[in-house]
DOKOL-859153 format. One record per atom (N, C-alpha, C): atom name; z, x, y. Coordinates in steps of 0.2 Angstrom, whole numbers, plus 5000, padded with zeros to 4 digits. Last residue first. Layout:
REM DOKOL-859153
selum:zz:xx:yy
CA:Z:X:Y
...
***
This chain:
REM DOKOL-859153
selum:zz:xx:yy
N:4895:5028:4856
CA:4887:5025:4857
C:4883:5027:4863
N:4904:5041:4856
CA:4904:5034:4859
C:4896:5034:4858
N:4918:5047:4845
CA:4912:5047:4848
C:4909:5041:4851
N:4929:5047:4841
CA:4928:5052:4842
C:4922:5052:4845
N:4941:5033:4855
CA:4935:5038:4848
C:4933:5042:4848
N:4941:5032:4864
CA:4946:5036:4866
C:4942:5037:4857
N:4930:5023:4870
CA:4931:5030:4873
C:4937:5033:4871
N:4932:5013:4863
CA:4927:5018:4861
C:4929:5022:4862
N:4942:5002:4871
CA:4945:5008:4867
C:4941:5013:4862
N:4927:5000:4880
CA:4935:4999:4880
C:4939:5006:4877
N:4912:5001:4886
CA:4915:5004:4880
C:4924:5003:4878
N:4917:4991:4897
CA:4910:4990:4892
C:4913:4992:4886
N:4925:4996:4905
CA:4926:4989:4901
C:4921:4990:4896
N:4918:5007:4910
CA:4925:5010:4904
C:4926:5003:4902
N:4908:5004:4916
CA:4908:5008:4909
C:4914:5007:4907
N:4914:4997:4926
CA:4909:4993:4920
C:4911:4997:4914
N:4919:5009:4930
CA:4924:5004:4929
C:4921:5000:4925
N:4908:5017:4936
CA:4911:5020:4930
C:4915:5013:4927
N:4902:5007:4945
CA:4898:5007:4940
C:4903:5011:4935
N:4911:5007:4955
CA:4911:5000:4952
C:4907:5003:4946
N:4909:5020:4959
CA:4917:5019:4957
C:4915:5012:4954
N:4895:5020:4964
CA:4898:5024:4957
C:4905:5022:4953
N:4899:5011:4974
CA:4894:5009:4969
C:4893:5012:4963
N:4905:5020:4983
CA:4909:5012:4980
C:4905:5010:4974
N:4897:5030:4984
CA:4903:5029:4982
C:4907:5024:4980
N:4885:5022:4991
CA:4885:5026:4985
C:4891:5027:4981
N:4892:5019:5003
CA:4888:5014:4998
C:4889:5018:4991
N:4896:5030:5009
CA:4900:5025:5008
C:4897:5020:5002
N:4883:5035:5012
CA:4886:5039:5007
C:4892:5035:5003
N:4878:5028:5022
CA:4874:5028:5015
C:4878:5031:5009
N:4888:5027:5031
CA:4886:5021:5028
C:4884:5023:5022
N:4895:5036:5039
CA:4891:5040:5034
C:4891:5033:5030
N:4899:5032:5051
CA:4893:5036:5052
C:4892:5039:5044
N:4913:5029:5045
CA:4910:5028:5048
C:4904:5034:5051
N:4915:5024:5031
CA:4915:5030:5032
C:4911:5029:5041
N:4919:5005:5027
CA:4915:5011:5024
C:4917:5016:5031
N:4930:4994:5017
CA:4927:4997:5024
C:4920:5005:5022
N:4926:4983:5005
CA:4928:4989:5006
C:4927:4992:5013
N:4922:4971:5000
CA:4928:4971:5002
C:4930:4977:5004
N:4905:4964:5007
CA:4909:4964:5003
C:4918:4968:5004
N:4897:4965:5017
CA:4896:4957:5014
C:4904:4960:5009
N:4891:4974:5023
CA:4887:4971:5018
C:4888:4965:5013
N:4902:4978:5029
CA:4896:4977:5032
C:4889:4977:5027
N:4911:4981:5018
CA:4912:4976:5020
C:4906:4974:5025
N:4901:4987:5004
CA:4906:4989:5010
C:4907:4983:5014
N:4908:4979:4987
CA:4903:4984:4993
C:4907:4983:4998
N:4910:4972:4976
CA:4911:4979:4977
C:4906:4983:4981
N:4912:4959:4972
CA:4913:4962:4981
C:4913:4968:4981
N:4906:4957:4964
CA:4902:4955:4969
C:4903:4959:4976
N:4919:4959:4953
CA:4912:4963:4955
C:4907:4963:4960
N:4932:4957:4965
CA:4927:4954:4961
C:4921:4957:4959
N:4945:4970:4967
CA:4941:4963:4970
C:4935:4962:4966
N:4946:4966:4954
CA:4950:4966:4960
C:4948:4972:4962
N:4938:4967:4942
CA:4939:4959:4943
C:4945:4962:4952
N:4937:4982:4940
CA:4932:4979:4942
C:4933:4968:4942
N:4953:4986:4949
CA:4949:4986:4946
C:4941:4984:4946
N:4963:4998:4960
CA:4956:4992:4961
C:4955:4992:4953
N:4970:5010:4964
CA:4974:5001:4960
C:4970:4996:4958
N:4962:5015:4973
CA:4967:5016:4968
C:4970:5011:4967
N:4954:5018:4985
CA:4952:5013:4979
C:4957:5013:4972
N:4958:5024:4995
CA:4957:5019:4995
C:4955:5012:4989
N:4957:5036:4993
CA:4964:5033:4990
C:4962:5026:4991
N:4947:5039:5003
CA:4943:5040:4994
C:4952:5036:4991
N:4950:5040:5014
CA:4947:5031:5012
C:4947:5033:5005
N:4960:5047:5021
CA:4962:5045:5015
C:4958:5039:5011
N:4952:5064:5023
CA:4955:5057:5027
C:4956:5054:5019
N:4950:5079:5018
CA:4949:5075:5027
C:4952:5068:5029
N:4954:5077:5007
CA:4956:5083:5012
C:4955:5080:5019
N:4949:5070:4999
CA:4955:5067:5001
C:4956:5072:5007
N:4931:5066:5005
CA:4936:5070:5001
C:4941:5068:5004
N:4922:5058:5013
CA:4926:5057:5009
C:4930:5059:5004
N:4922:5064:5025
CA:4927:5060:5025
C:4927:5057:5019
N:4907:5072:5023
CA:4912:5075:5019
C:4918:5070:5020
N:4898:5063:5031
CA:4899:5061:5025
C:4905:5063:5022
N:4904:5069:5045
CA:4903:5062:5044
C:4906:5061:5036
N:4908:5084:5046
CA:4911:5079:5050
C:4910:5071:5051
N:4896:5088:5037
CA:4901:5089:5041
C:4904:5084:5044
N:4886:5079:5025
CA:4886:5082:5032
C:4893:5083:5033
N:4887:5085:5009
CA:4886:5080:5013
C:4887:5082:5019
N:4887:5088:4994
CA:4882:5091:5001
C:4882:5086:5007
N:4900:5090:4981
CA:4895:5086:4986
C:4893:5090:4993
N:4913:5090:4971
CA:4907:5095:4973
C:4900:5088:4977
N:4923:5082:4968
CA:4923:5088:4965
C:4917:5092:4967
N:4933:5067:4974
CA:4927:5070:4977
C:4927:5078:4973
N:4941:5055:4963
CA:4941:5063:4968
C:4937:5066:4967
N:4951:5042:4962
CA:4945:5046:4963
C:4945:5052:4966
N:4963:5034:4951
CA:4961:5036:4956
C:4955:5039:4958
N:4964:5023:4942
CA:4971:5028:4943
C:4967:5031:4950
N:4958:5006:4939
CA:4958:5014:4944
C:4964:5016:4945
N:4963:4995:4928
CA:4965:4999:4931
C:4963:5006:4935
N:4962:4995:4913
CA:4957:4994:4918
C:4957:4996:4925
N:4971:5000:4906
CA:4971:4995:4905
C:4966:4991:4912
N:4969:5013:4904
CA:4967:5008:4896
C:4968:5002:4899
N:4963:5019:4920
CA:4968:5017:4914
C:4966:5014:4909
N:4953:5028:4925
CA:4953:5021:4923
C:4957:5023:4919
N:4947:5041:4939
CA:4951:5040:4932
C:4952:5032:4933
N:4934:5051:4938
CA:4935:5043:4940
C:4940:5042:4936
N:4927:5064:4949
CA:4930:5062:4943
C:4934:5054:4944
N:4911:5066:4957
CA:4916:5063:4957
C:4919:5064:4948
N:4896:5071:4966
CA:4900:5073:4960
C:4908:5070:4961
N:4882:5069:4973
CA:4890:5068:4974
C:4892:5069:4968
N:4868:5076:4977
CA:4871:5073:4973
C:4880:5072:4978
N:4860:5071:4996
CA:4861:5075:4989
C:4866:5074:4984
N:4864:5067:5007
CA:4863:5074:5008
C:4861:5076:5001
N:4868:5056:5003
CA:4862:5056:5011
C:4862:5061:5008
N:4867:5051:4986
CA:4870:5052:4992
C:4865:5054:4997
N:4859:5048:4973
CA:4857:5046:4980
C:4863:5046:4984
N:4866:5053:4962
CA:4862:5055:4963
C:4859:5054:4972
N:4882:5056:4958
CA:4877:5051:4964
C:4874:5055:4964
N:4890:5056:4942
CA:4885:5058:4948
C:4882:5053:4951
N:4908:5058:4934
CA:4902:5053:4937
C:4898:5057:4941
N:4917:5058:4922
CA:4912:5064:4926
C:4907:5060:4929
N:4932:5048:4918
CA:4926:5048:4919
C:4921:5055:4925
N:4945:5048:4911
CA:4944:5053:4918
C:4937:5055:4916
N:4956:5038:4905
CA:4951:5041:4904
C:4949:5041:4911
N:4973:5033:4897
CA:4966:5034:4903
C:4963:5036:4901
N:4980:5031:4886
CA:4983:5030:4892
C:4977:5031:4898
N:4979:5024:4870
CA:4975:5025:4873
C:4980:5026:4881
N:4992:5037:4859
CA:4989:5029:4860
C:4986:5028:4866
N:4997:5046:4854
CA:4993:5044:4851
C:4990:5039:4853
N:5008:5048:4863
CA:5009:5047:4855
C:5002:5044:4850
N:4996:5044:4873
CA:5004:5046:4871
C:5005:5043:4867
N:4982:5052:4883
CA:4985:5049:4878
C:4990:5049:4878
N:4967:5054:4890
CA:4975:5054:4891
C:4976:5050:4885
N:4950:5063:4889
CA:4955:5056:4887
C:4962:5059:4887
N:4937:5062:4899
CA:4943:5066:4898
C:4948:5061:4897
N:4919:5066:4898
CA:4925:5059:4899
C:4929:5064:4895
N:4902:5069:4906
CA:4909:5071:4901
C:4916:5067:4903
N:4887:5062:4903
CA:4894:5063:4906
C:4898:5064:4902
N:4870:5066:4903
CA:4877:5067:4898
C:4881:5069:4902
N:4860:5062:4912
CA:4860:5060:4906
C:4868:5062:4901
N:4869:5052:4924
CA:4868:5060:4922
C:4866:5058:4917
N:4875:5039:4931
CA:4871:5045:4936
C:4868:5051:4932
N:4882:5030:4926
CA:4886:5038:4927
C:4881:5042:4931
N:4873:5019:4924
CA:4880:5018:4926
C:4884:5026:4928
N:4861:5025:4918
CA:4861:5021:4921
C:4868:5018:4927
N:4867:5034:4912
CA:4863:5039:4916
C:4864:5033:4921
N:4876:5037:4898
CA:4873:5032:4902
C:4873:5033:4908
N:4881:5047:4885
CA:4874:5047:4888
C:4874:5037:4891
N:4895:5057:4882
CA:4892:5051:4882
C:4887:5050:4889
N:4907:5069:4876
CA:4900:5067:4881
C:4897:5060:4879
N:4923:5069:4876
CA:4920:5066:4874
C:4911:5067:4879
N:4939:5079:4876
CA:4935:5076:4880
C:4928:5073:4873
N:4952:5090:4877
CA:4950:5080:4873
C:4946:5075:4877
N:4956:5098:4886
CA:4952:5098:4878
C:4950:5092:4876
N:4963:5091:4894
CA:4956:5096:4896
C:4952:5096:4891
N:4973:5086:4888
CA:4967:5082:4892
C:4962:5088:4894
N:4981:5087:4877
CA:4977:5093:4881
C:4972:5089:4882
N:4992:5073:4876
CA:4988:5075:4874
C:4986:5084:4881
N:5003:5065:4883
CA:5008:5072:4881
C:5001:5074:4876
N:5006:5056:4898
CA:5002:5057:4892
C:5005:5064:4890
N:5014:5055:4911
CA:5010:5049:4907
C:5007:5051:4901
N:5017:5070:4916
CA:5023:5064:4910
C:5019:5058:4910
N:5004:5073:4920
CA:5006:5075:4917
C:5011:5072:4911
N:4994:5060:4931
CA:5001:5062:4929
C:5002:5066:4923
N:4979:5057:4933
CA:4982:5057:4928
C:4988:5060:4926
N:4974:5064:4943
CA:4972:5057:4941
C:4976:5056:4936
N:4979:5077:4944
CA:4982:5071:4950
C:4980:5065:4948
N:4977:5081:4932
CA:4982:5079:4934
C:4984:5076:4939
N:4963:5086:4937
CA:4965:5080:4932
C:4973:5076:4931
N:4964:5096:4943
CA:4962:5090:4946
C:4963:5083:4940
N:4971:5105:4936
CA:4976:5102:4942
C:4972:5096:4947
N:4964:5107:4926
CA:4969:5104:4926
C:4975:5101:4930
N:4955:5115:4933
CA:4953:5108:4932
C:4958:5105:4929
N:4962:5126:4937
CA:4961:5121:4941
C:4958:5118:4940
N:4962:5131:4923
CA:4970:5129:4927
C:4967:5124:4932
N:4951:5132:4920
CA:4955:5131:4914
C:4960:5128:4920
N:4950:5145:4929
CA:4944:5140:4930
C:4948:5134:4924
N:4959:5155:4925
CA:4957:5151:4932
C:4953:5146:4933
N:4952:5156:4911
CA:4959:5155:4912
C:4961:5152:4919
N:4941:5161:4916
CA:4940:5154:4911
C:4947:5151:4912
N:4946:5174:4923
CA:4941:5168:4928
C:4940:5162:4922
N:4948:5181:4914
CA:4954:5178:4919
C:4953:5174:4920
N:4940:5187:4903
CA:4946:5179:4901
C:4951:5176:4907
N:4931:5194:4912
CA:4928:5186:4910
C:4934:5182:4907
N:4935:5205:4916
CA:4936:5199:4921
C:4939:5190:4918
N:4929:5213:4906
CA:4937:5213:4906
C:4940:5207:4912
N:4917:5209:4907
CA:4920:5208:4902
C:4928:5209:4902
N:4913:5214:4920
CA:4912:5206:4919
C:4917:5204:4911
N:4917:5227:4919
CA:4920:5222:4924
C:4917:5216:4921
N:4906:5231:4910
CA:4914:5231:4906
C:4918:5230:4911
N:4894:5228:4916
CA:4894:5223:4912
C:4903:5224:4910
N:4896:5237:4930
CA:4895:5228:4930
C:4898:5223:4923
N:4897:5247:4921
CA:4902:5246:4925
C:4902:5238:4927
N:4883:5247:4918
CA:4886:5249:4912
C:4894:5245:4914
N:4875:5249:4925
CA:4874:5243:4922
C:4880:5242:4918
N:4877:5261:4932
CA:4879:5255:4936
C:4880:5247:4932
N:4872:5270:4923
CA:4881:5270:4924
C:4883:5261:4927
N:4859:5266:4922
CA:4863:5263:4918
C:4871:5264:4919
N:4857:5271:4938
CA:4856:5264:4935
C:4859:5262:4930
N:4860:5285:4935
CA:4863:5280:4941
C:4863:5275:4939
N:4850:5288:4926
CA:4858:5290:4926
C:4862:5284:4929
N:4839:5286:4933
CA:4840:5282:4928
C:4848:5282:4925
N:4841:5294:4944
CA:4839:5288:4945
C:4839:5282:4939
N:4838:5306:4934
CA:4844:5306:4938
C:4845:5298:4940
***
């Protein structure tokens, strides 16, 4: 009887998960295209930026063995790229950001997608809480200087989060290290493939 029980149970689990499984991909499909589209305006590019992606391995600058990079395009021709970047060394643990760079180096913007960071200090850097993460939008890597790409209590151009210094740091120093990558590789990154 106990066995009855159990595979009915199994059974209802699995043809819920499968009758579930095309909404939640379809959901999950839609809000990453509404984080993408903030970095990346819809009427800028007439590509399936979800789909038109690329992995590439520089752990060094992205934090990850294999980041995933989201290519905009029009008519065919480079308009962004929406860098997957990790902080490894946030206070609390990773930080996961997406970094859009325009083709022409240009930060389109940044947004915070998953991090551990304390309440009421670190977390100030999602847009939801306050607006320092807009703060880097129109920045390239020569503006302000790559030199200056710290917080300004270290010398450089950027204010930082008050009472989350270490987290501040790391953020600015992810958003400097995607914008090397995207000069580095230029227009690779809209190739099929990148070194």
């Amino acid at each position: 009887m106990l066995s009855a029980f159990a595979l009915a149970g199994v059974t209802l689990v699995a043809a819920t998960y499968q009758t579930t499984r095309p909404h939640i991909l379809h959901n999950e499909h839609l809000s990453l295209l509404r984080r993408l589209e903030v970095l990346v305006p819809p009427v800028t590019i007439d590509n399936d930026i979800v789909n038109d992606t690329i992995k590439v391995h520089a752990n060094s600058l992205l934090g990850a063995n294999t980041s995933l990079v989201y290519r905009g395009r029009k008519h065919n021709q480079p308009v962004a790229v929406i860098i997957n970047s990790v902080i490894p060394d946030g206070y609390a643990g990773a930080i996961n950001l997406l970094i859009a760079v325009g083709s022409d180096g240009i930060l389109n913007g940044v947004r915070v997608i998953a991090h551990k960071e304390t309440p009421g200090l670190g977390d100030k850097i999602e847009e939801q809480k306050t607006n320092w993460i807009l703060s880097f939008n129109g920045k390239s890597i020569y503006n302000p200087p790559q030199a200056e790409w710290e917080t300004k209590r270290d010398g450089g151009a950027f204010d930082h989060i008050t009472g989350a210094t270490i987290t501040s740091r790391a953020v600015i120093h992810a958003i400097r290290n995607a914008l090397i990558f995207a000069e580095q590789q230029g227009t690779k990154l809209y190739a099929d493939s990148v070194q």
